[in-house]
C-alpha positions in Angstrom: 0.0 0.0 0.0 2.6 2.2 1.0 4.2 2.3 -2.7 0.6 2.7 -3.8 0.5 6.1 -1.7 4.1 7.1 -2.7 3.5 6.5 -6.5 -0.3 8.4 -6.2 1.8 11.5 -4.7 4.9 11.7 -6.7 3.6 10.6 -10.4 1.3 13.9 -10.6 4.2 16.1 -9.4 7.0 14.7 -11.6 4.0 15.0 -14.6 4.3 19.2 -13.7 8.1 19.1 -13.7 8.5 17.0 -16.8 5.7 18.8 -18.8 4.7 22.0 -17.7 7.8 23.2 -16.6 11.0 23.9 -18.5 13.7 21.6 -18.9 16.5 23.2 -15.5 13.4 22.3 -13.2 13.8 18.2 -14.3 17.5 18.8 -14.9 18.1 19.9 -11.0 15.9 16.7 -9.8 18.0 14.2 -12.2 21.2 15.8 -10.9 20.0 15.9 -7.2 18.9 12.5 -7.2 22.2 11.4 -9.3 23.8 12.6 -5.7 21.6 10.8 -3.6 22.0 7.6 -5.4 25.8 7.6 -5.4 25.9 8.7 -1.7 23.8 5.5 -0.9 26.2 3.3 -3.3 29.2 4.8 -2.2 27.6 2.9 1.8 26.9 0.0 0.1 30.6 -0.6 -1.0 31.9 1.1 2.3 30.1 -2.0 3.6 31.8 -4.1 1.7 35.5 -2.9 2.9 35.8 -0.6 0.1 37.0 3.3 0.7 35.6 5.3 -2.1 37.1 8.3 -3.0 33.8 10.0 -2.4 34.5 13.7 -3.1 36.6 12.9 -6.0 33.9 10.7 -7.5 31.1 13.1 -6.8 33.1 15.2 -9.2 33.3 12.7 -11.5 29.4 12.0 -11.6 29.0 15.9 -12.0 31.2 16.3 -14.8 30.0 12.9 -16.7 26.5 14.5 -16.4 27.5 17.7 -17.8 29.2 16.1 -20.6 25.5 15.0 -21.4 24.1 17.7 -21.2 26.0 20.8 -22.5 27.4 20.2 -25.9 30.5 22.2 -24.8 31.7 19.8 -22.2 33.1 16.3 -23.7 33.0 13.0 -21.5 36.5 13.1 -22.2 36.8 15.1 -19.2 35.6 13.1 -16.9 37.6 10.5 -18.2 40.7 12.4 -17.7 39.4 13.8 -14.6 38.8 10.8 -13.0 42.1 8.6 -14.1 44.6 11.7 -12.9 42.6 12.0 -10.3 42.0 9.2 -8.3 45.2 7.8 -7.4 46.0 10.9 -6.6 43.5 11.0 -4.1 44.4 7.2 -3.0 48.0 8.7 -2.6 46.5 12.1 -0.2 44.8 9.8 1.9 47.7 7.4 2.9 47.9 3.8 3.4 47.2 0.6 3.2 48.2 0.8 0.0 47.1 -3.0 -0.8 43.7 -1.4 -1.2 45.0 1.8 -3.1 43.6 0.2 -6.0 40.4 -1.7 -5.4 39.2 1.6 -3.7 40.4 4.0 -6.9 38.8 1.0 -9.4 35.4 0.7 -7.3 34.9 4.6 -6.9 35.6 5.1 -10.6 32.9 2.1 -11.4 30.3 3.9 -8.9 31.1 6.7 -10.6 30.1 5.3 -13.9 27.1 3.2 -12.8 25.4 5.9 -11.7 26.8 9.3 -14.2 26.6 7.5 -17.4 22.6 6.5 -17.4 21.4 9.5 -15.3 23.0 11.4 -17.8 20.8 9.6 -20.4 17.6 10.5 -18.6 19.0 14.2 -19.2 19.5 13.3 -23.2 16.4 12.1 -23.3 15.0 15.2 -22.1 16.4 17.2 -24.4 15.3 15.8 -27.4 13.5 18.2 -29.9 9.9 17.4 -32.1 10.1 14.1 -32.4 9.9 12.2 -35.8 6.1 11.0 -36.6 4.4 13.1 -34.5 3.9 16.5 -32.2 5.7 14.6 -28.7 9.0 16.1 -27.4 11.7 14.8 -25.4 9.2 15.4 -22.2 6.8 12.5 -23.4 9.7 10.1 -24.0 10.8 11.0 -20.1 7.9 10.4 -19.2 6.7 7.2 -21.4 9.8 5.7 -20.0 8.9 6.5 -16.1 5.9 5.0 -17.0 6.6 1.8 -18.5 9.1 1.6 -15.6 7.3 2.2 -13.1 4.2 -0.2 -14.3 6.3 -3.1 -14.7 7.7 -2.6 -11.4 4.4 -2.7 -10.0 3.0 -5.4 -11.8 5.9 -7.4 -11.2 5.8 -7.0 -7.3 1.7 -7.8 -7.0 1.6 -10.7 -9.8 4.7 -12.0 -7.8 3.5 -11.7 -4.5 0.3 -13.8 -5.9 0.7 -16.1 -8.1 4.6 -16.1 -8.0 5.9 -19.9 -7.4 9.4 -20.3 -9.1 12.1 -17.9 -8.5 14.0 -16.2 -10.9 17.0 -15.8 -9.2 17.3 -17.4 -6.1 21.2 -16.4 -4.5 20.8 -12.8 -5.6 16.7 -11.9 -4.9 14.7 -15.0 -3.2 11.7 -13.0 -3.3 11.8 -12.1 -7.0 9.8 -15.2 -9.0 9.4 -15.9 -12.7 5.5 -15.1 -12.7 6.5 -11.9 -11.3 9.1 -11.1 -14.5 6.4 -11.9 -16.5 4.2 -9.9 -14.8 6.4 -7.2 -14.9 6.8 -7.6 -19.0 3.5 -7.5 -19.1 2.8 -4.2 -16.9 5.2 -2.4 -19.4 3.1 -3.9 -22.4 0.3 -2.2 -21.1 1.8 0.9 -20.1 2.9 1.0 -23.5 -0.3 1.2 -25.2 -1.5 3.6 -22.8 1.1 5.5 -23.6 0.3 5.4 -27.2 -3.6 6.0 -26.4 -2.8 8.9 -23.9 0.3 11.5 -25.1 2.7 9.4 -27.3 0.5 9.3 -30.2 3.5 8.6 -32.3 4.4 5.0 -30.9 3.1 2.2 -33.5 1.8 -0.7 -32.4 5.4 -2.4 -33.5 6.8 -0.1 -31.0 4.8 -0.8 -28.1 5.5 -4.4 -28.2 9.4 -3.7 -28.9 9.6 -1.6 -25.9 6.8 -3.1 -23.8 9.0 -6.5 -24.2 13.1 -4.7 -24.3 11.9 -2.0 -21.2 10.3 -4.8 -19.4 13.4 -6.9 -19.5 16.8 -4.6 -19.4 14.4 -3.0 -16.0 14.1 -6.5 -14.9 18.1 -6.8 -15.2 18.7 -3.7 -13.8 16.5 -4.8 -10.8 18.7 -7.9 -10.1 21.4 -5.7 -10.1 20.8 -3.9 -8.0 19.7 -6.6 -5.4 23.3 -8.2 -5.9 25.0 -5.3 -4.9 22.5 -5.3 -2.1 23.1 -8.9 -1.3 26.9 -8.2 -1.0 26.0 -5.3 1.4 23.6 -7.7 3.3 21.1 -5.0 3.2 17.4 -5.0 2.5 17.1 -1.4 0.6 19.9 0.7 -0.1 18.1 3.5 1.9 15.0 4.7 3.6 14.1 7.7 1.7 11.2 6.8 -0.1 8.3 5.5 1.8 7.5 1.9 0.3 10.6 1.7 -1.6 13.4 2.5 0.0 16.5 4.8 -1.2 16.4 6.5 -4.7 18.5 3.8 -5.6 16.2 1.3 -4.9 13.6 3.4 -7.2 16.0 4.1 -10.7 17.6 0.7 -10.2 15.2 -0.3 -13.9 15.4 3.2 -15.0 19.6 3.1 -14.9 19.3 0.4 -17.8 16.0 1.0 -19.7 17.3 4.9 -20.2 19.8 4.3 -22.4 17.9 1.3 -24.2 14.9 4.0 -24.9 17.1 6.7 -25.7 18.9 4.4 -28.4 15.6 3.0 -29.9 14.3 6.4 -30.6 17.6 7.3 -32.6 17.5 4.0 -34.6 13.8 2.9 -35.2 11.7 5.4 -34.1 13.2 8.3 -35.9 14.3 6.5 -39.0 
């Protein structure tokens, strides 16, 4: 019930920001909760015996972001930034230096993990008139959230039902097959409303495609995320979100199925 309540809330204010508002207004949230999520990775790995550079890789998040979002600023940068950087910051903080490297290679993949696809969730945002239709970057953000979001919550009530084999027992016990399909098809539909609703310029071929891929890479990104959780020994990766957890345990689906949407609109849907 509780994610019920949560979803009811946020969904109509994140419709204002995405829609009505300009772009900074999305941009500042996507940034901010970039943050959050790498401050409640960096404690997973800290639980794990790692020491992540966490200043240093903050940096490195901001500038990979950036590099996605102003045209002037190439991910280069961060590249650069981060490889000078971080030994050097292993070298400031001292010893043991057995872990020198694990900690420099771990912050850099944090880093990464969590710069790289929030910085597609900008892209997508900025996309212009899309091809076929009147939509803008705002509806693909949003047809994204939603298919996202559905398949989440059909995979977690059609799991908690009917759900009898699991899908991946030593990472997420709770997690069944039923539920994945449930999930797949809670993005199906979400798809088609979609189409019916604001994306007027989805076919019918591209709500099954996406339905299906979003459905799946979310899945993946789920189980991800509930290995690095399982190496934690932690439940959620925070208690921010009433019902859900951190915002990490929230964008887990949306780190993978960003750049998967992003890269289907450049190759089928605006071909």
């Amino acid at each position: 019930m509780k994610r019920v309540l949560s979803a009811a809330v946020f969904l109509p204010i994140f419709w204002v920001i995405v829609k009505k508002l300009g772009p900074l207004p999305y941009q500042i949230l996507m940034v901010a909760a970039a943050l959050v999520a790498l401050v409640e990775l960096y404690r997973l790995a800290a639980r794990q015996g790692h020491r992540c550079h966490r200043i240093v890789g903050g940096f490195v998040v901001l500038l990979l972001l950036a590099s996605f979002a102003i045209p002037r600023v190439r991910l280069e940068y961060a590249l650069a930034f981060a490889v000078l950087t971080l030994p050097l910051a292993a070298l400031w903080r001292g010893g043991p230096w057995k872990t020198a490297l694990g900690d420099a290679g771990v912050t850099f993949f944090i880093s990464c993990f969590i710069g790289v696809p929030f910085g597609y969730l900008l892209r997508l945002r900025m996309l212009g008139p899309l091809a076929g239709g009147g939509e803008t970057g705002s509806d693909l953000v949003f047809l994204l959230f939603c298919v996202v979001w559905a398949s989440d919550m059909f995979a977690l009530y059609v799991g908690s039902t009917l759900g009898r084999r699991p899908l991946s027992p030593s990472v997420s016990p709770r997690k069944t097959v039923e539920g994945a399909i449930g999930g797949i098809l809670g993005a199906l539909t979400a798809a088609f409303v979609a189409r019916a609703w604001f994306m007027h310029s989805l076919t019918v071929v591209d709500c099954i495609a996406l339905g299906i891929v979003l459905g799946v890479v979310g899945i993946l990104g789920d189980l991800v995320e509930s290995m690095l959780k399982r190496g934690a020994d932690v439940k959620d990766s925070a208690a921010l979100v009433p019902g859900h957890g951190g915002i990490l345990d929230r964008v887990d689906s949306l780190l993978y199925a960003a750049p998967v949407l992003y890269y289907y609109y450049l190759l089928v849907m605006r071909t």
